[in-house]
Residue frames as a rotation matrix with the C-alpha (Angstrom) as fourth column:
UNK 1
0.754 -0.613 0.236 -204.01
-0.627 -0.565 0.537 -35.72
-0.196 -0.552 -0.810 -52.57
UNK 2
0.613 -0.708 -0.350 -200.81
0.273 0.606 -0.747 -37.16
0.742 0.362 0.565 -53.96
UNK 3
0.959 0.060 0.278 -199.03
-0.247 -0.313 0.917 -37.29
0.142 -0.948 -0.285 -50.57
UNK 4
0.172 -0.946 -0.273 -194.94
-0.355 0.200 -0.914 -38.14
0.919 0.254 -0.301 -50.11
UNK 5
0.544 -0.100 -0.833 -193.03
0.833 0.182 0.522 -39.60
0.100 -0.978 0.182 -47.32
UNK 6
0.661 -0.629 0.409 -190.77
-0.481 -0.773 -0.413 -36.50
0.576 0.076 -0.814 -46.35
UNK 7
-0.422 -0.888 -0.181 -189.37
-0.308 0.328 -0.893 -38.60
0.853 -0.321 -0.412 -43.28
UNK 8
0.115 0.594 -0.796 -190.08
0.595 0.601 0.534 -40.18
0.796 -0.535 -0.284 -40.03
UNK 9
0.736 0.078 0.672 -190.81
-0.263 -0.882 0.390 -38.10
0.623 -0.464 -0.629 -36.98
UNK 10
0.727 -0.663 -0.181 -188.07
0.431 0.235 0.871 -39.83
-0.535 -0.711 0.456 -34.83
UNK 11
0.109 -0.435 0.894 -185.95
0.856 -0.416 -0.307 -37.41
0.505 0.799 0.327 -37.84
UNK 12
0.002 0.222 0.975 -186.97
0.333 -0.920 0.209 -34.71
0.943 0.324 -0.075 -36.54
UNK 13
-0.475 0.235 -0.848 -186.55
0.871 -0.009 -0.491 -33.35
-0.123 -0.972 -0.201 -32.63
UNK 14
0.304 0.686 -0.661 -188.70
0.907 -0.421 -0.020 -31.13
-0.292 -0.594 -0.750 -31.20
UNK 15
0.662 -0.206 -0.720 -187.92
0.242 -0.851 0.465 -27.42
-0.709 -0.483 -0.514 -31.94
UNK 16
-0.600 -0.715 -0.359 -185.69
-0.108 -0.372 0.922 -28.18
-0.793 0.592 0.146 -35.32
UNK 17
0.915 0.099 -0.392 -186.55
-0.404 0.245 -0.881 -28.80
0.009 0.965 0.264 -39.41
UNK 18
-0.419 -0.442 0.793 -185.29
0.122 0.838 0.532 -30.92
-0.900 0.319 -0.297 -41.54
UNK 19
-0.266 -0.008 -0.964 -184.94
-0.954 -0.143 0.264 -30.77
-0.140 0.990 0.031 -45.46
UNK 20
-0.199 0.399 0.895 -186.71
0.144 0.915 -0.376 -33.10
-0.969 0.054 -0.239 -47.25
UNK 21
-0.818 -0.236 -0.524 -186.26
-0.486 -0.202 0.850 -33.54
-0.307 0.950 0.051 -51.39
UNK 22
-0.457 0.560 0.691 -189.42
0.427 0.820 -0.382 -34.62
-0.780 0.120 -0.614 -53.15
UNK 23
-0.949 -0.029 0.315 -191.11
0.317 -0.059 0.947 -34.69
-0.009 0.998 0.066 -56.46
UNK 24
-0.466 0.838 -0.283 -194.25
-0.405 -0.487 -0.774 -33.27
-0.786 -0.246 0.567 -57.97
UNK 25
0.483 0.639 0.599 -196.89
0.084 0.647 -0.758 -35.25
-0.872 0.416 0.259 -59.94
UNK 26
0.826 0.488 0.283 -195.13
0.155 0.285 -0.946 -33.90
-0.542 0.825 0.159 -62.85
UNK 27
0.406 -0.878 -0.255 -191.64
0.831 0.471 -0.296 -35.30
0.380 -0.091 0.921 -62.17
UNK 28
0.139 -0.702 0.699 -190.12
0.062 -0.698 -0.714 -31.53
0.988 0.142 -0.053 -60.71
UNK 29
-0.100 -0.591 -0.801 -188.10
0.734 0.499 -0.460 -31.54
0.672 -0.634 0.383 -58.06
UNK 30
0.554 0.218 0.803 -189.49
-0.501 -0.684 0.531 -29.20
0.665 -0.696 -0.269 -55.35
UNK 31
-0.435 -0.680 -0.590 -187.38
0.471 0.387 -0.793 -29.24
0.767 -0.623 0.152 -51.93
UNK 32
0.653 0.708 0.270 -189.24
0.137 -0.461 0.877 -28.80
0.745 -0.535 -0.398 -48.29
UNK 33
-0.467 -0.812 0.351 -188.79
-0.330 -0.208 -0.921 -27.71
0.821 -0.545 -0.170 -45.04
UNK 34
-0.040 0.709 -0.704 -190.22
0.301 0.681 0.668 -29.96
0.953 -0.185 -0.241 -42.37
UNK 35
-0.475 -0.657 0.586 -190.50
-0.507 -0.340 -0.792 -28.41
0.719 -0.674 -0.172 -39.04
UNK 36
0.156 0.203 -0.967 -191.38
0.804 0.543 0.244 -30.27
0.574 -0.815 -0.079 -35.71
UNK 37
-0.043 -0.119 0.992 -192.14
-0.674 -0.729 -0.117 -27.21
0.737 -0.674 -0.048 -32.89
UNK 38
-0.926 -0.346 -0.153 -191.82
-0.117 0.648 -0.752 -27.89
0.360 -0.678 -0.641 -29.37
UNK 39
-0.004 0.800 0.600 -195.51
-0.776 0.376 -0.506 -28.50
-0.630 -0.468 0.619 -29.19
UNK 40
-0.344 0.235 0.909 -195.27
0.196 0.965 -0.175 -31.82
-0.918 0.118 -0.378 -31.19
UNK 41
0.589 0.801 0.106 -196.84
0.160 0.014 -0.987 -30.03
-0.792 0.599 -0.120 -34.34
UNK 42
-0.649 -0.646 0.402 -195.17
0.366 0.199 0.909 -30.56
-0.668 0.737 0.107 -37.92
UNK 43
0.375 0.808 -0.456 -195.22
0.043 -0.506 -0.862 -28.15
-0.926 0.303 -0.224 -40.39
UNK 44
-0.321 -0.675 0.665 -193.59
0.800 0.182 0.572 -28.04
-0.507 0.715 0.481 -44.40
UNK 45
0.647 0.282 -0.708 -193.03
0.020 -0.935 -0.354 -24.86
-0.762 0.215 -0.611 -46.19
UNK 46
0.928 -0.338 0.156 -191.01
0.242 0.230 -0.943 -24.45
0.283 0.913 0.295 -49.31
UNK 47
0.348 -0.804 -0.482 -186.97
0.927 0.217 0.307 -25.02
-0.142 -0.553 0.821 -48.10
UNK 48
-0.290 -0.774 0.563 -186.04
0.899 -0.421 -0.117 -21.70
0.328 0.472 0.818 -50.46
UNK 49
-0.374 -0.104 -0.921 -185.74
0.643 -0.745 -0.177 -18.18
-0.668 -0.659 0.346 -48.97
UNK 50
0.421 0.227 0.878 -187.88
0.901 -0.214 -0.377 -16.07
0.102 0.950 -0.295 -51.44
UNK 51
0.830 -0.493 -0.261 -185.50
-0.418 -0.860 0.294 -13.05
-0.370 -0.135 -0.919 -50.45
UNK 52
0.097 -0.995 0.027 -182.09
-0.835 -0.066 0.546 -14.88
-0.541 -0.076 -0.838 -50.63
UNK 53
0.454 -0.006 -0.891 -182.51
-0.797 0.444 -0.410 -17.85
0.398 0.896 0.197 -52.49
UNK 54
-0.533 -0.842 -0.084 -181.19
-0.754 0.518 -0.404 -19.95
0.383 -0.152 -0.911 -49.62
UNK 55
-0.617 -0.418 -0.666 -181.67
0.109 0.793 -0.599 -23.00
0.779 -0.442 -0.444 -47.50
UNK 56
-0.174 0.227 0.958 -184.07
-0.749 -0.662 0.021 -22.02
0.639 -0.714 0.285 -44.97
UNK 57
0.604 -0.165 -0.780 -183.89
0.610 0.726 0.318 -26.03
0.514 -0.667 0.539 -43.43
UNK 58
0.066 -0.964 -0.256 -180.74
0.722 0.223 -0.655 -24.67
0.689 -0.142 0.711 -42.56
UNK 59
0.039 0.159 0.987 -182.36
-0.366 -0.916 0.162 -21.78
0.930 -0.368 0.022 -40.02
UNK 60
-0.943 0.073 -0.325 -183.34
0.332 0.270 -0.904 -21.88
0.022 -0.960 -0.279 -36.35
UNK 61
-0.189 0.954 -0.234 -186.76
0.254 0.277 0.927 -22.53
0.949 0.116 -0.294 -35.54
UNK 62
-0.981 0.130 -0.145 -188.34
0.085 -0.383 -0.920 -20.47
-0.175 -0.915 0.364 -32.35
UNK 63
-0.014 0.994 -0.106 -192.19
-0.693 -0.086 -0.716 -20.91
-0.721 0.064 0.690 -31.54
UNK 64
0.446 0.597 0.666 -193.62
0.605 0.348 -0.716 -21.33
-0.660 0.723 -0.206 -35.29
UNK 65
0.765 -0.242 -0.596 -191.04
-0.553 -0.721 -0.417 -18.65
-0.329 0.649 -0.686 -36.76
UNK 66
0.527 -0.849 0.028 -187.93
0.664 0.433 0.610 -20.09
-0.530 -0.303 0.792 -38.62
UNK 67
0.889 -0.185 -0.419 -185.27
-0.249 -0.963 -0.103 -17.51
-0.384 0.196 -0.902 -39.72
UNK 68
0.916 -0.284 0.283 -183.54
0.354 0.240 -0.904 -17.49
0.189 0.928 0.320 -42.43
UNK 69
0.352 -0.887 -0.299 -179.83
0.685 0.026 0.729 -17.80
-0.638 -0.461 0.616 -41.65
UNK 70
-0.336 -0.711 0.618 -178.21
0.938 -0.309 0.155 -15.89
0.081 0.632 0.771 -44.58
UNK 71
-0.597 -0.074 0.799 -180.27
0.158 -0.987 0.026 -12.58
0.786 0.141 0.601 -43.66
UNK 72
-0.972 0.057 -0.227 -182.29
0.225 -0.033 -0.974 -13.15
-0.063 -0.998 0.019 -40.86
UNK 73
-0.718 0.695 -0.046 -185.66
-0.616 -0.603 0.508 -12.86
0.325 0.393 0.860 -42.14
UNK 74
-0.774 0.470 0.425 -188.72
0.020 0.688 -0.725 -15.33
-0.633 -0.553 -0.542 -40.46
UNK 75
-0.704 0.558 -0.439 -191.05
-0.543 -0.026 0.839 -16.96
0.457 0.830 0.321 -41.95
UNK 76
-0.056 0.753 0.656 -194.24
-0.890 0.260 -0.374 -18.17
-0.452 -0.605 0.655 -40.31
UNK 77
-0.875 -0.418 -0.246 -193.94
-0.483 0.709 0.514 -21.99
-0.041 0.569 -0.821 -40.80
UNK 78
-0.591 0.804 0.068 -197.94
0.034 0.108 -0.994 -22.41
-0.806 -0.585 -0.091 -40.58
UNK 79
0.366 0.542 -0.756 -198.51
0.069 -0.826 -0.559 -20.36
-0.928 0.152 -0.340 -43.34
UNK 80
-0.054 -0.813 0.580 -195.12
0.991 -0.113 -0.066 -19.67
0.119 0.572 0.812 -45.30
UNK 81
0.924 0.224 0.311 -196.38
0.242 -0.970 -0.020 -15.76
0.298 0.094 -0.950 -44.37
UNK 82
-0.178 -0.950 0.258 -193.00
0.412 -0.310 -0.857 -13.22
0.894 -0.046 0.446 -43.79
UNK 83
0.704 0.702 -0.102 -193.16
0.537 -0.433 0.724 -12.05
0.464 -0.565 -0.682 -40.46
UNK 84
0.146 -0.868 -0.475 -189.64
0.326 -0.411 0.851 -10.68
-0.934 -0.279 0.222 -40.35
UNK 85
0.971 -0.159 -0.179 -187.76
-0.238 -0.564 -0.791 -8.50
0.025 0.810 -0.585 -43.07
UNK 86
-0.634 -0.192 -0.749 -185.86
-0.482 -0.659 0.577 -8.57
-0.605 0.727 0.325 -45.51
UNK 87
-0.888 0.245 0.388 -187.81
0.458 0.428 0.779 -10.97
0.025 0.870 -0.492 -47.55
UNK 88
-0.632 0.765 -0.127 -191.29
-0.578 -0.574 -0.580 -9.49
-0.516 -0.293 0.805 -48.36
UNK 89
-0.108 0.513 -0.852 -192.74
-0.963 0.158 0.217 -12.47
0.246 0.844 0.477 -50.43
UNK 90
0.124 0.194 0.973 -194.07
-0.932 0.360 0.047 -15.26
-0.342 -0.912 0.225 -48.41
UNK 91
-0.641 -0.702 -0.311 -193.31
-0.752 0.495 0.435 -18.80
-0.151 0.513 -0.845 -49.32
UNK 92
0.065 0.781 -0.621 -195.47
-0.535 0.553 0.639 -21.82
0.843 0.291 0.453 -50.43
UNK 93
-0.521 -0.331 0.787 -196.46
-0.693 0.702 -0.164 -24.29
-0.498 -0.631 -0.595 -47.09
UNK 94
-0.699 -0.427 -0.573 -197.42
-0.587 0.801 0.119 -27.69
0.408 0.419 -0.811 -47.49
UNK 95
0.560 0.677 0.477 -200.45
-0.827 0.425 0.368 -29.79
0.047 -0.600 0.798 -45.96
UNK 96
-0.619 -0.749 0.237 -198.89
-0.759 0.493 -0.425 -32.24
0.201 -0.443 -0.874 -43.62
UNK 97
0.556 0.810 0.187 -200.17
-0.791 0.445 0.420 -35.48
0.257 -0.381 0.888 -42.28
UNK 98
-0.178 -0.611 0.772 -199.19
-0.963 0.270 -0.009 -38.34
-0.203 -0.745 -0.636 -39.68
UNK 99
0.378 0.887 -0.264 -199.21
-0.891 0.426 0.158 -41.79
0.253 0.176 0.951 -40.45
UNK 100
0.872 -0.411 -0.264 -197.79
0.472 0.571 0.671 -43.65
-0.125 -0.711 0.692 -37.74
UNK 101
0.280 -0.802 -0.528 -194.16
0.462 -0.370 0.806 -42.52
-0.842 -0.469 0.267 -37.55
UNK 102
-0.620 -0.590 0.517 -194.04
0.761 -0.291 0.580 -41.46
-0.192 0.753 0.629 -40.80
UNK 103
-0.103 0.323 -0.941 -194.72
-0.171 -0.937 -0.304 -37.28
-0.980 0.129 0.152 -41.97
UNK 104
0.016 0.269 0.963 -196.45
0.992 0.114 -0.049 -37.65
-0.123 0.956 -0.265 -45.29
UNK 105
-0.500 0.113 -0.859 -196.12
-0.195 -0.981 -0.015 -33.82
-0.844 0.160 0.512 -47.15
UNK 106
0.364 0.419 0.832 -198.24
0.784 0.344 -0.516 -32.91
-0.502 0.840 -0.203 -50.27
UNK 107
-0.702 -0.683 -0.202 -196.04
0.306 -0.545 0.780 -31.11
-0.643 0.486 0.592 -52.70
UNK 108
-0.845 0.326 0.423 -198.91
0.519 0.313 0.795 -31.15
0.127 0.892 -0.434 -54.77
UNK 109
0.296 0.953 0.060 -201.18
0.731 -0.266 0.628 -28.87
0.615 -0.142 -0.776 -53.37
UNK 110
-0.598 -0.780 0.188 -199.30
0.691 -0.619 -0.372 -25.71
0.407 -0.093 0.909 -52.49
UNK 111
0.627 0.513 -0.586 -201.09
0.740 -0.627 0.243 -22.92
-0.243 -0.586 -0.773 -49.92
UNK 112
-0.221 -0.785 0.578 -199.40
0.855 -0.441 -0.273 -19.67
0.470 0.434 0.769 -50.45
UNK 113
0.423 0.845 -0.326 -200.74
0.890 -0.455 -0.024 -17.03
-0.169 -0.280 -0.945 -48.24
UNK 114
0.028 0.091 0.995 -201.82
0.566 -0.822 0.059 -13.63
0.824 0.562 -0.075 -48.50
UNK 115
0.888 0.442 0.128 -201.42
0.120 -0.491 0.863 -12.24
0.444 -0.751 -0.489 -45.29
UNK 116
-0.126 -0.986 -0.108 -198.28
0.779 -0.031 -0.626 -10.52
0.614 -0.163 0.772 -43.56
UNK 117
0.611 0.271 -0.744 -197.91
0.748 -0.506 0.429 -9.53
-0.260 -0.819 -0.512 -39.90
UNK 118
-0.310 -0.854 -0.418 -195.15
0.768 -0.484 0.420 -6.91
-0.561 -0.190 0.806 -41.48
């Protein structure tokens, strides 16, 4: 597991995400989205909107859903599954991991899932 810092969890409050720019074993720049729900649990999904091509740090985060600001679609930050329309192609997430204050993501080992509550 070739693991990254993404950031430290005092970064992150409860209930938001937080972009985080990191590399893959074989130098390409992949960009996450780190979220922190208001149970304490931290999740990383790929930052881009596979409908709109945007920003999805840049959403609001409710539960485990964050929704993509530029059209309102939700993605299931567990997963990366769509559980809102318009997008219909779910996004890569990320295995996460705590080590002391610091969120460690592997870019390197991409989950993609096949399942969609829509």
């Amino acid at each position: 597991m070739t693991e990254q810092h993404a950031c430290d969890i005092a970064d992150i409050p409860k209930g938001s995400v937080r972009r985080a720019d990191l590399t893959l074993a074989d130098g390409t720049d992949v960009v996450v989205a780190v979220a922190h729900t208001v149970d304490g649990e931290f999740f990383a999904i790929n930052d881009v909107c596979s409908h709109g091509e945007v920003s999805l740090s840049e959403g609001e985060l409710d539960g485990c859903q964050l929704e993509c600001w530029a059209h309102g679609g939700r993605f299931d930050v567990r997963t990366g599954a769509v559980t809102a329309l318009p997008p219909i192609d779910p996004v890569p997430s990320y295995p996460v991991r705590i080590d002391g204050d610091r969120i460690l993501v592997d870019v390197d080992a991409p989950v993609l899932s096949k399942e969609s509550v829509i």
